[in-house]
N, CA, C and O of each residue as an XYZ file, in Angstrom:
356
protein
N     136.142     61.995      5.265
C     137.364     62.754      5.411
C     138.535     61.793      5.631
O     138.791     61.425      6.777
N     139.171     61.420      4.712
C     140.637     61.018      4.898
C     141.514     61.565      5.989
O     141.676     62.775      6.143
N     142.106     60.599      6.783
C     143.080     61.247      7.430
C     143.830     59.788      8.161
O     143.171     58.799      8.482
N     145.086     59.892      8.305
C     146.070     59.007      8.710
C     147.103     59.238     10.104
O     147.591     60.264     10.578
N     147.161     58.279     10.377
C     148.059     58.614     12.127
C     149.409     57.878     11.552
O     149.670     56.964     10.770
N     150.337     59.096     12.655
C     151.534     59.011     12.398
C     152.259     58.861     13.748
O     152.410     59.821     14.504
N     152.840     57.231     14.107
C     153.214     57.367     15.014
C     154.338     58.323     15.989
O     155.414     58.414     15.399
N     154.331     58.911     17.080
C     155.226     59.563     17.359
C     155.273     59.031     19.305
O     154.466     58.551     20.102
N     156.359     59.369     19.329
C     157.281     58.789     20.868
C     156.500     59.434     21.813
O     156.224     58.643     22.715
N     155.796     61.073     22.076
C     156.062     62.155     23.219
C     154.795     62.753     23.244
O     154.185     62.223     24.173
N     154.010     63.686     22.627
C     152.469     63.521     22.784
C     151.286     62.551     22.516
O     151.394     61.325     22.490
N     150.411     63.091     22.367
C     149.155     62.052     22.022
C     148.804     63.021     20.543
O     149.444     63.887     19.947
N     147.614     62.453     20.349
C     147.159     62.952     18.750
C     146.994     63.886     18.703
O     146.772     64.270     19.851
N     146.901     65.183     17.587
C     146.791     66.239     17.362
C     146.219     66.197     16.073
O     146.857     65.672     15.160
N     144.787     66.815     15.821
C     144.264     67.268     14.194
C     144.864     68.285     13.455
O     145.187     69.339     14.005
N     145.025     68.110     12.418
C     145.762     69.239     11.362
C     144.754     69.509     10.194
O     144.576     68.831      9.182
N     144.203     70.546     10.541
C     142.947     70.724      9.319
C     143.861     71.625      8.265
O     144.901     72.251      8.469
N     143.215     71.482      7.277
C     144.035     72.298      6.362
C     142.503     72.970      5.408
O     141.489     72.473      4.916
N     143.180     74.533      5.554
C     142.304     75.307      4.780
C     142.601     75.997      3.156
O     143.716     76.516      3.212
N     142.193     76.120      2.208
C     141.943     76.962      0.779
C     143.696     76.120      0.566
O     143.919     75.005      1.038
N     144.596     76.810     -0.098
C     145.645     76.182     -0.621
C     146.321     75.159      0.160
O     147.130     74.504     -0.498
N     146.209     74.848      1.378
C     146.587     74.161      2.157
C     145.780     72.445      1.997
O     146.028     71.240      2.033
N     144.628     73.499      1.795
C     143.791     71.720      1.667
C     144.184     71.338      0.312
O     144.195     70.119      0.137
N     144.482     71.993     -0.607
C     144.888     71.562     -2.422
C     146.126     70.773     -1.617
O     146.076     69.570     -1.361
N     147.113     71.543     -1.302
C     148.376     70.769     -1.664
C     148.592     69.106     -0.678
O     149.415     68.273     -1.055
N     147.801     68.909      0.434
C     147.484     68.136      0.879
C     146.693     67.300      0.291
O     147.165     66.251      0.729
N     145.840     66.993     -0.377
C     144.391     66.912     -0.720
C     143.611     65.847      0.179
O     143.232     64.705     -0.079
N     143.500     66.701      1.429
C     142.833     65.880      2.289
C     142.351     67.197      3.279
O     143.169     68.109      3.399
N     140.971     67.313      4.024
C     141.043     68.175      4.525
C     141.057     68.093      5.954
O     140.428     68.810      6.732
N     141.957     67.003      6.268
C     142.211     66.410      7.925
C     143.466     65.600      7.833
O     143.636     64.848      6.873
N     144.347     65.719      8.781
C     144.894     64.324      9.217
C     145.182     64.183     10.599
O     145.496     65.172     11.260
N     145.117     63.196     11.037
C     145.717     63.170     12.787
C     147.293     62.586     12.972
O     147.506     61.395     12.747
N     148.186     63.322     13.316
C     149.283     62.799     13.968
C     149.989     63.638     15.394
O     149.746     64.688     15.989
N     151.101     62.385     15.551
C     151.890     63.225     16.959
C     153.180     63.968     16.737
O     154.184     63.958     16.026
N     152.557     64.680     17.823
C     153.654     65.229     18.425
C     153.732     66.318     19.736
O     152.626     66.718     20.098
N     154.758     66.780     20.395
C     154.891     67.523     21.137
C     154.839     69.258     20.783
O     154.018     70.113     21.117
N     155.620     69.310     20.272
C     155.194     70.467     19.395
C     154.588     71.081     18.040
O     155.278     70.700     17.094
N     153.805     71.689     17.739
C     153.525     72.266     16.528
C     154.431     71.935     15.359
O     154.115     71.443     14.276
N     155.840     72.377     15.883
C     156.889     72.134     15.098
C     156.839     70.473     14.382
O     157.081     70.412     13.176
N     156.588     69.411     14.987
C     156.640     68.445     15.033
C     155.255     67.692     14.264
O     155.359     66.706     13.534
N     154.313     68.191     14.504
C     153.376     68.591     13.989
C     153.254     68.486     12.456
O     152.758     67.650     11.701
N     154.074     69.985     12.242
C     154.147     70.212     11.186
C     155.156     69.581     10.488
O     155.188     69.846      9.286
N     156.167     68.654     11.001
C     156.749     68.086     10.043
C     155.933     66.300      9.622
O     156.128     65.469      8.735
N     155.015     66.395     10.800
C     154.838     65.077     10.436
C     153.823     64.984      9.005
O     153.577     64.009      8.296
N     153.415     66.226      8.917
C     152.274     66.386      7.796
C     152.580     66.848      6.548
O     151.916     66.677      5.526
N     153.852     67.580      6.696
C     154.570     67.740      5.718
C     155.714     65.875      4.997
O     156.065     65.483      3.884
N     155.819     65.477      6.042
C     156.432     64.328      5.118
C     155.298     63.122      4.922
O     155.591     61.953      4.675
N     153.923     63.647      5.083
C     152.724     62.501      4.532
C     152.588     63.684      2.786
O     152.803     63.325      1.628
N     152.185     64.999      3.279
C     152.276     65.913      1.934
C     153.415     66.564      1.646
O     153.575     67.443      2.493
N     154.234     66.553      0.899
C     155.343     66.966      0.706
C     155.289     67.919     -0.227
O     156.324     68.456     -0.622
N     154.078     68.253     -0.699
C     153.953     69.496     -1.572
C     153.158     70.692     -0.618
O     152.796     71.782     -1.061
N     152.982     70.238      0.746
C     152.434     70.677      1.752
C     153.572     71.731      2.154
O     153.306     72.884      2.493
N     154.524     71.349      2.099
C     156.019     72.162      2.584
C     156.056     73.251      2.394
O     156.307     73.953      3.374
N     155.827     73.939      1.045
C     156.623     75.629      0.951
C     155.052     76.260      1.128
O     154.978     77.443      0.795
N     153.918     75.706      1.553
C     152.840     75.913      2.148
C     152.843     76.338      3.709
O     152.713     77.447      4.228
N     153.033     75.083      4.256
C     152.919     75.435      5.874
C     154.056     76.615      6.027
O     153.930     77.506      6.866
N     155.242     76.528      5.081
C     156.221     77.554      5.755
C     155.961     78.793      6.057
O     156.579     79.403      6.929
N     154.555     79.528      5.021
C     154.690     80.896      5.676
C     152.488     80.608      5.795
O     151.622     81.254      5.204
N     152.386     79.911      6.376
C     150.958     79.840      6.769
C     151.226     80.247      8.191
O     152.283     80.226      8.822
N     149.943     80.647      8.569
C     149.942     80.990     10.256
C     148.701     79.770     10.153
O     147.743     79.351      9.504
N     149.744     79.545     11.603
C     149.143     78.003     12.582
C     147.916     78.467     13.489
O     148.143     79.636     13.804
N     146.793     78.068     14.000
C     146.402     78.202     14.997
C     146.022     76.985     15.739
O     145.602     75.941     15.242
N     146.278     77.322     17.377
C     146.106     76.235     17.852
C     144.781     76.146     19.050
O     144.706     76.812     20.082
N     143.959     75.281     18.630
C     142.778     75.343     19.454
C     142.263     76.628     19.183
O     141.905     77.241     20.189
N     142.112     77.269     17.986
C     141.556     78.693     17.731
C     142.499     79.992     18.224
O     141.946     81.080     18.386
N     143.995     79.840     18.465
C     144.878     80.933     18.921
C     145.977     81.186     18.043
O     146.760     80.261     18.260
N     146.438     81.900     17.211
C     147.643     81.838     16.737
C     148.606     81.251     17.373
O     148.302     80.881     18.506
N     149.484     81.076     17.089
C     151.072     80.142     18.115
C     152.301     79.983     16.697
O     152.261     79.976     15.467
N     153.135     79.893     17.583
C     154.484     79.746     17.310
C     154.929     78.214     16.926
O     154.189     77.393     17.468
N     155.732     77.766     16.298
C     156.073     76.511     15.667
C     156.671     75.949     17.008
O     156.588     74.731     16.852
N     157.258     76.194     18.308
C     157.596     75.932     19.301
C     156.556     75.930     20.583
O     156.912     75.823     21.757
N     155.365     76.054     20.176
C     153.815     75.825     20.975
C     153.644     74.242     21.192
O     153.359     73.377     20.364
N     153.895     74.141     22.498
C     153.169     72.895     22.529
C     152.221     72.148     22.625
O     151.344     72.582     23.373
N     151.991     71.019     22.093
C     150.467     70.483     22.004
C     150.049     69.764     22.906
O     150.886     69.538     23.780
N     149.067     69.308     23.041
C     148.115     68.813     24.202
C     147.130     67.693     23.214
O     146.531     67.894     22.158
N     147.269     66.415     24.091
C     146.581     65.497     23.282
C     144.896     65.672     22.801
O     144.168     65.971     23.748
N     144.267     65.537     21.589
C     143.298     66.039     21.206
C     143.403     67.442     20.842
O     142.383     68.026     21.206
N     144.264     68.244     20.247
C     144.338     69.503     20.319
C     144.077     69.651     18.492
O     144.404     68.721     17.754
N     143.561     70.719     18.041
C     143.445     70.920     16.793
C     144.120     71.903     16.145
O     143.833     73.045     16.504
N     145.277     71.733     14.935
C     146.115     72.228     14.552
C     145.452     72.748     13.342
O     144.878     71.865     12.705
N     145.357     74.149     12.759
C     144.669     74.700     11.563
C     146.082     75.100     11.118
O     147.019     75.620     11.723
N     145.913     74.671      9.821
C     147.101     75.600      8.489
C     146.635     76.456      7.488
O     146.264     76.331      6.320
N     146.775     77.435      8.357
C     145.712     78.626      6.942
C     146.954     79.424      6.443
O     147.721     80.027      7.194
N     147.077     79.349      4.902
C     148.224     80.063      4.252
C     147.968     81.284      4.015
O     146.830     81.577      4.383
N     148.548     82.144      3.548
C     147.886     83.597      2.912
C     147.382     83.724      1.569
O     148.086     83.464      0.593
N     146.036     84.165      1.471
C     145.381     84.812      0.576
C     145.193     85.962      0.107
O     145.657     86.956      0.667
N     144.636     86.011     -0.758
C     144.624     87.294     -1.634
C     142.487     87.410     -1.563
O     141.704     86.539     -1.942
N     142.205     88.556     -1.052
C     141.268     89.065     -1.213
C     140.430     89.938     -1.859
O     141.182     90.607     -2.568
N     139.033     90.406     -2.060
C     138.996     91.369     -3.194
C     137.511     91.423     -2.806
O     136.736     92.147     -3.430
């Protein structure tokens, strides 16, 4: 599993798994970087995938298995999921 650290000033590491279109536009199905918030989070993974972007925007986050808000803060070792919306059948 590929995955890359991104230094940041204010938390410790945080995993960002990425699931079904999330893992395409990434094409990695992990990375570790920092930050304090989700928000932060999510930008750090968006400027490693940048086709990751109009992805995470309307994906729901969960954190440590909870939904959360882009203003949730993280906790070092914490695991960030990006699951976008699907279509079922």
């Amino acid at each position: 599993m590929p995955s890359e650290q991104v230094p940041g000033t204010r938390a410790g590491s945080v995993t960002v798994r990425y699931w079904a279109g999330a893992r395409a536009a990434a094409g990695t199905e992990q990375d570790v970087v920092s930050g304090g918030t989700v928000a932060e989070a999510v930008a750090a993974v968006t400027d490693l995938h940048p086709a990751l972007e109009p992805i995470a925007a309307v994906s729901t986050l969960l954190l440590d298995g909870r939904a959360v808000g882009r203003d949730a803060a993280l906790a070092d070792g914490s695991v960030l999921e990006v699951l976008p919306p699907f279509a079922g059948g």
